[in-house]
Wavefront OBJ file of the C-alpha trace (Angstrom):
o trace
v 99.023 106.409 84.256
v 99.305 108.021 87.584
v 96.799 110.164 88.616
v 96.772 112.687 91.626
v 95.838 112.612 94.835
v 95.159 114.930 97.507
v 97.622 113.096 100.051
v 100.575 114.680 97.889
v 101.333 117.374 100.645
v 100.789 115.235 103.085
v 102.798 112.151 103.351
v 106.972 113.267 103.085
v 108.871 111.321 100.682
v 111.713 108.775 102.123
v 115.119 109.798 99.786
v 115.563 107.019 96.926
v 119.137 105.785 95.979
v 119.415 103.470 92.739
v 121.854 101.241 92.025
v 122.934 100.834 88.377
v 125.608 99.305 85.759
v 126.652 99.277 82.828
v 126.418 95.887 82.376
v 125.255 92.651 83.715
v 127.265 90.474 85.944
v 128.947 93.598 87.833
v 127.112 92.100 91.265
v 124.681 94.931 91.249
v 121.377 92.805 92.396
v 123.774 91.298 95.289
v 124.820 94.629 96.890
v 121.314 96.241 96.647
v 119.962 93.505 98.396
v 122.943 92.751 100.773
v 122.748 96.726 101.250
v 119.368 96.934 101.806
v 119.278 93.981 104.189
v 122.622 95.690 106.407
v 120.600 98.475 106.395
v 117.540 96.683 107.551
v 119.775 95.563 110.856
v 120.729 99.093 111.964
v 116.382 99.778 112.815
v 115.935 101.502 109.432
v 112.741 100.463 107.403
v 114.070 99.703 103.929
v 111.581 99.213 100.471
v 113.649 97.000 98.216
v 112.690 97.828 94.354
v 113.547 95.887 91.822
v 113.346 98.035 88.947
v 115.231 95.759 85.932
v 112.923 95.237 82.701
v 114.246 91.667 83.101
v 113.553 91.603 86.859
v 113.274 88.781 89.453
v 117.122 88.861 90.269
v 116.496 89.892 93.734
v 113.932 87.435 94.472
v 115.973 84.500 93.730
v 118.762 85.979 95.722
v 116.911 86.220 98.813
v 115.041 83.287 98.454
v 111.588 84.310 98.153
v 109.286 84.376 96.112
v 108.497 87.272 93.743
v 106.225 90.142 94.621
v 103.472 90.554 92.233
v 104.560 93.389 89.323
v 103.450 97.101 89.458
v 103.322 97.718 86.311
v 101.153 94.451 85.696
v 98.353 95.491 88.942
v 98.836 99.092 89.467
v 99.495 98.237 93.179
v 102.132 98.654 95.156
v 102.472 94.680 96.823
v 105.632 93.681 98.669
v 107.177 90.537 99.983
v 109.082 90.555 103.090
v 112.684 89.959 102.963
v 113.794 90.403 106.703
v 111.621 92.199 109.576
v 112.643 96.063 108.276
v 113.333 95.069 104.538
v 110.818 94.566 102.106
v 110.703 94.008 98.280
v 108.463 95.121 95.511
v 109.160 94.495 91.643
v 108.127 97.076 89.407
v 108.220 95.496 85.998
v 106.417 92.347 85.169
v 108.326 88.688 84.243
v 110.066 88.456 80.827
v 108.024 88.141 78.534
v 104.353 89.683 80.757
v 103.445 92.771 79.007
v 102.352 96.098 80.876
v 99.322 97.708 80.362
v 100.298 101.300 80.984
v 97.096 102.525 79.168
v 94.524 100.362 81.949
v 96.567 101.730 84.747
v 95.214 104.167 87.142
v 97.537 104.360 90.429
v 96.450 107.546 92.647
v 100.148 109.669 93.285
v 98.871 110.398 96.666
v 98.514 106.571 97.425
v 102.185 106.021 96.178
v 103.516 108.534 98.041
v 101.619 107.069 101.221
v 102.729 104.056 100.777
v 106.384 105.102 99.957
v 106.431 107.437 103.332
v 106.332 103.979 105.574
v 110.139 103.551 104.902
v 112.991 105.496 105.733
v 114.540 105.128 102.602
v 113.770 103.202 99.136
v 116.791 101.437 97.782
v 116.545 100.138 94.033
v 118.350 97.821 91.380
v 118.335 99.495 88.116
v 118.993 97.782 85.201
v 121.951 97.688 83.586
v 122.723 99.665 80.361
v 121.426 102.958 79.003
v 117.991 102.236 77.324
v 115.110 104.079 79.062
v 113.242 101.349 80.723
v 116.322 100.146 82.979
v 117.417 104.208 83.140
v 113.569 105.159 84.407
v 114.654 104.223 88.340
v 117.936 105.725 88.379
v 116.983 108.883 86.697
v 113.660 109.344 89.520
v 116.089 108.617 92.015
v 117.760 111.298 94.798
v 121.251 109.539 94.569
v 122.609 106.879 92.002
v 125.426 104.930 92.617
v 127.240 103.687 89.858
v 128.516 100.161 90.436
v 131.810 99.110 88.161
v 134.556 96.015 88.504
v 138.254 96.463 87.296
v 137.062 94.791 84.291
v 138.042 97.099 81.769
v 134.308 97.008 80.007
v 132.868 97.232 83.206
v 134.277 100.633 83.398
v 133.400 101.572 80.195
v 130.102 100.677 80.071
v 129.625 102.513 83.783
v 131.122 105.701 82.292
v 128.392 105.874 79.035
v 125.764 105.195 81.757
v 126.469 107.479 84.777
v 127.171 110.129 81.447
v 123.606 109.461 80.016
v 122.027 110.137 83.597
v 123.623 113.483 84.335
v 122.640 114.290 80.663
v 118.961 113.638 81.674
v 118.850 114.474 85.402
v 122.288 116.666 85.821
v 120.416 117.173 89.795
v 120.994 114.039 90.746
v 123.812 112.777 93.545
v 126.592 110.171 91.749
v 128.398 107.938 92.937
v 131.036 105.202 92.427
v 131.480 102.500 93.874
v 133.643 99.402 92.824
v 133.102 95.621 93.343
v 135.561 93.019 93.290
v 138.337 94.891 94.057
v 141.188 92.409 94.890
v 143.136 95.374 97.101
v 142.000 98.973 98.424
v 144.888 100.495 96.255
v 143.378 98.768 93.008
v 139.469 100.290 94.240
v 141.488 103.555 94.603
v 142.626 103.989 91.406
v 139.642 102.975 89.916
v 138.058 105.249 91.602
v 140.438 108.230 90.753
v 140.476 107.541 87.386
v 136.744 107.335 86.761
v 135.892 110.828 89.119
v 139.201 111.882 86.196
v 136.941 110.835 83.324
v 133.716 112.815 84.777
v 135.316 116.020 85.574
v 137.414 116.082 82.660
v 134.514 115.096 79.734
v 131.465 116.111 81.593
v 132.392 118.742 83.972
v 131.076 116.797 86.755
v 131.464 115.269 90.076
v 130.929 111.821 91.105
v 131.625 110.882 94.816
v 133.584 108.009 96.053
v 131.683 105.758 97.795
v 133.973 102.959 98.479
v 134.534 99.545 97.759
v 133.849 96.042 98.168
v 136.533 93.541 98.607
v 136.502 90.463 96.084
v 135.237 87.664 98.491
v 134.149 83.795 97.280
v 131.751 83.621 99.774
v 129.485 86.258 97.563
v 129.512 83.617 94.888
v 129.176 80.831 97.136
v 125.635 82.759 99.055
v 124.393 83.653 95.579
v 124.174 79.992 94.955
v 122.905 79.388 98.179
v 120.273 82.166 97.487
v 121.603 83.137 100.985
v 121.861 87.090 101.488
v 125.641 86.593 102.295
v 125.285 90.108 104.826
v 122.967 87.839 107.068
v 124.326 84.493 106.370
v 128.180 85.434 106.946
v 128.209 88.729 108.484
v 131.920 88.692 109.531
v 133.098 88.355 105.931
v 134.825 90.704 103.671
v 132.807 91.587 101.721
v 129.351 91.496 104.485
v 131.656 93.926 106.537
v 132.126 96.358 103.753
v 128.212 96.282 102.716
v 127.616 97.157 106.575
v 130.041 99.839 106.547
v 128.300 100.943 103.785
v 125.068 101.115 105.712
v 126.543 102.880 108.918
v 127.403 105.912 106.357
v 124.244 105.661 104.706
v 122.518 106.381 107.909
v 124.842 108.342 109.845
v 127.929 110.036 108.475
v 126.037 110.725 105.262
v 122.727 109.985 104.276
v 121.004 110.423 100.578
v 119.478 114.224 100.498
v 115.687 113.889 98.891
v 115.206 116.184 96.097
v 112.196 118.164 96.607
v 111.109 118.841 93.234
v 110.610 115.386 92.818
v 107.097 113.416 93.364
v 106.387 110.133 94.713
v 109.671 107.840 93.716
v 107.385 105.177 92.006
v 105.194 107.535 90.535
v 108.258 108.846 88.754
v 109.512 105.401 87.509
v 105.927 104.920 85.718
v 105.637 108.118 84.348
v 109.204 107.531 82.856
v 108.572 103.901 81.473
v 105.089 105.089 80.220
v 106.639 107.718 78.542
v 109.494 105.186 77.017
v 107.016 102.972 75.446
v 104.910 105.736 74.284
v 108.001 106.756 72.212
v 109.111 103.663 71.043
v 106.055 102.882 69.498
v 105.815 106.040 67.948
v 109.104 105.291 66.136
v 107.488 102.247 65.168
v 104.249 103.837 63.645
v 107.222 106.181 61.811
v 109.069 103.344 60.530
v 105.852 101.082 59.026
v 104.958 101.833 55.538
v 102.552 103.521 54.524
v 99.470 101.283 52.978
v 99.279 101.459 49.212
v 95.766 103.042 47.546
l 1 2 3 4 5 6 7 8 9 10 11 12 13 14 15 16 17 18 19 20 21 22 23 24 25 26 27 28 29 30 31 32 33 34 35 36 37 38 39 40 41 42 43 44 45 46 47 48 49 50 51 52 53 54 55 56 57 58 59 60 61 62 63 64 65 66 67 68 69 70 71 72 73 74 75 76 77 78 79 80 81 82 83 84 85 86 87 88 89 90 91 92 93 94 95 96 97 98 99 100 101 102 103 104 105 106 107 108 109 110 111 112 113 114 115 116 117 118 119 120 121 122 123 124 125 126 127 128 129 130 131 132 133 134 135 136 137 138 139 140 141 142 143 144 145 146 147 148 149 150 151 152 153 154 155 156 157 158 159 160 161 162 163 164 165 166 167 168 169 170 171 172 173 174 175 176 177 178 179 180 181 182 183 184 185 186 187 188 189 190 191 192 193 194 195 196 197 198 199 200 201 202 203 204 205 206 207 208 209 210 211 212 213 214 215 216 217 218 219 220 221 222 223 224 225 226 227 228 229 230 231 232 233 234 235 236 237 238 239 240 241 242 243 244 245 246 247 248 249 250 251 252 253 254 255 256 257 258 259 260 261 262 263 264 265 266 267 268 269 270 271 272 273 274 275 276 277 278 279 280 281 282 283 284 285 286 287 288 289
């Protein structure tokens, strides 16, 4: 549990933006990284969060080791990923189990700790259950990350629809990987802003689109950020253009009714499992006298 602290008033909150899919294999872990890393290069301090119930994704990717969990210490550790960039993982390794109840993190140390970046960049995992929803929905700004695989799509629709069902504040976005031509991103991305404001009422901003480029694959393997490694590539000089508007032409708005970002993503994931075991106390019979 997160308890508070009297630095809440004191230490302003960097804005968060979450990444998130509706499915695996969409290259969402490669562009938060590669993002945060572009970003990183333009003199912006950048917290890297990977926030997947099946985490470690990131880690591998960049080569590094992985940061010790949140969820498993109650402390916020990092590992650095580039001079401005650094990473922290939120849930523990498949399989480590988090002891919510023995957890006491102070709200005003979060938020401390949080206000040493300029902004906190996360990987959400994919799908709609709460756990890998708990990072987009305490997020500012959530881009939605879809391929023009036809699931893909789909599955991006039911999610960025289940987030402005439980956060309808929060800043969407699109924005489309592996897209073999800028008129094939564009009417992906017309058709999915169609499907928002026709079903939900709501918009969704275009944020672009990055080019399908092997040398993504081919740094992944590598576990070579591909936006440091080969910077002058396709797909590296979309991520950085990417960045530039992040920073400069427009940059994620905090909400102010929110609290400390991590704080948030706790209080969420504490309050998942405290349901789901509740259904599961519901669904055990009752002992026999």
């Amino acid at each position: 549990m997160v308890a508070s602290g009297s630095k809440l008033q004191a230490c302003p909150r960097p804005p968060a933006l979450a990444l998130v899919s509706g499915k695996g294999g969409v290259g969402r872990s490669s562009l938060s990284l590669n993002l945060a890393l572009s970003l990183g290069t333009l003199n912006r301090s950048i917290l890297l969060i990977d926030a997947d119930p099946h985490p470690g994704h990131l880690a591998l990717l960049g080569g590094v080791e992985s940061p010790p969990s949140l969820l498993a210490t109650g402390c916020a550790q990092t590992r650095s990923l580039s001079p401005s960039v650094d990473l922290l993982q939120v849930f523990p390794p498949v399989g480590g189990n988090p002891h919510l109840d023995d957890l006491h993190m102070d709200s005003g140390a979060l938020l401390a700790f949080e206000s040493q970046y300029d902004l906190l960049v996360t990987d959400s995992g994919p799908g709609i259950d709460a756990d890998s929803q708990a990072a987009s929905q305490a997020a500012d700004a959530v881009w939605v990350i879809i391929t023009p695989e036809l699931t893909a799509v789909a599955d991006g629709y039911a999610t960025g629809k289940r987030l402005q069902q439980l956060e309808s504040q929060i800043q969407l976005g699109c924005l489309v990987n592996a897209a073999e031509s800028a008129e094939e991103a564009e009417d992906l991305q017309q058709g999915f802003a169609d499907l928002f404001e026709r079903f939900l009422g709501a918009q969704i901003d275009n944020r672009g689109y990055i080019p399908l480029d092997r040398t993504v694959r081919d740094a992944a393997k590598n576990q070579t950020p591909f936006s440091l490694a080969r910077p002058s590539t396709p797909a590296a000089l979309a991520v950085a253009d990417l960045a530039i508007a992040l920073s400069e032409r427009h940059p994620i708005v905090t909400l102010h009714h929110h609290r400390a970002y991590l704080e948030g993503i706790v209080d969420l994931v504490s309050a998942s499992l405290d349901g789901s075991m509740a259904r599961r106390q519901a669904q055990e019979p009752s002992p026999t006298t």
